[in-house]
C-alpha positions in Angstrom: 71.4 137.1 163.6 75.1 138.2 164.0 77.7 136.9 161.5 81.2 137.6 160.9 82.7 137.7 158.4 86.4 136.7 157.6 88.1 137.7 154.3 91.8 137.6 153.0 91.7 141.3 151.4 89.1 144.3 152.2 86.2 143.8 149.2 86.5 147.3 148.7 87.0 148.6 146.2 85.8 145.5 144.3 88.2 145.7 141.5 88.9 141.5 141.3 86.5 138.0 141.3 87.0 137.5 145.2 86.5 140.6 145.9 83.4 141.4 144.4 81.9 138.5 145.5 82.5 139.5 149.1 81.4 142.9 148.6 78.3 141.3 146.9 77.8 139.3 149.9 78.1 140.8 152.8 75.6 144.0 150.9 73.3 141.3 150.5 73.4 140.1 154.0 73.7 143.1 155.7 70.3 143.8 154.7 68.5 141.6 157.1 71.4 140.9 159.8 74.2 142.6 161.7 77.6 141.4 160.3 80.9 142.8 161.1 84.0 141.3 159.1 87.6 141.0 159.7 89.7 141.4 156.6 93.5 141.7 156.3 94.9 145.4 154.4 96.8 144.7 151.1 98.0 148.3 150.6 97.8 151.6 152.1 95.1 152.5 149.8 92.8 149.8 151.1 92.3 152.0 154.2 89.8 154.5 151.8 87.6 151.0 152.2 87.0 151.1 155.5 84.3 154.1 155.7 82.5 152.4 152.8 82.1 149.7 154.1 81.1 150.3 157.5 77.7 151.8 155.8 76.1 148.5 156.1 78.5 146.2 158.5 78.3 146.9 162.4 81.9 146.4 162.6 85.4 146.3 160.2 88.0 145.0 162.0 91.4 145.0 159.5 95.1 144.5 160.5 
């Protein structure tokens, strides 16, 4: 199954409650099925984020 996955922050690096339990999610489901997410940058730093989590999501779309 394909799922995206829409967030208001990149979950990485899961440093508050919301994040983590995207992060934790989209791990989780990423196991059995493709997901790609779309997630808005807070910071410049977030950017780091983006090769982590492309490990296990077909896709990270941020803006």
């Amino acid at each position: 199954m394909r799922i995206l996955m829409i967030a208001n922050s990149l979950p990485y690096p899961p440093t508050s409650g919301g994040r983590i339990r995207i992060y934790n999610l989209l791990r989780r489901v990423a196991c059995r099925h493709e997901v790609s997410l779309a997630a808005f940058l807070e910071s410049a730093g977030d950017v780091e984020g983006i090769a982590h989590l492309q490990q296990f999501c077909a896709k990270v779309e941020t803006s």
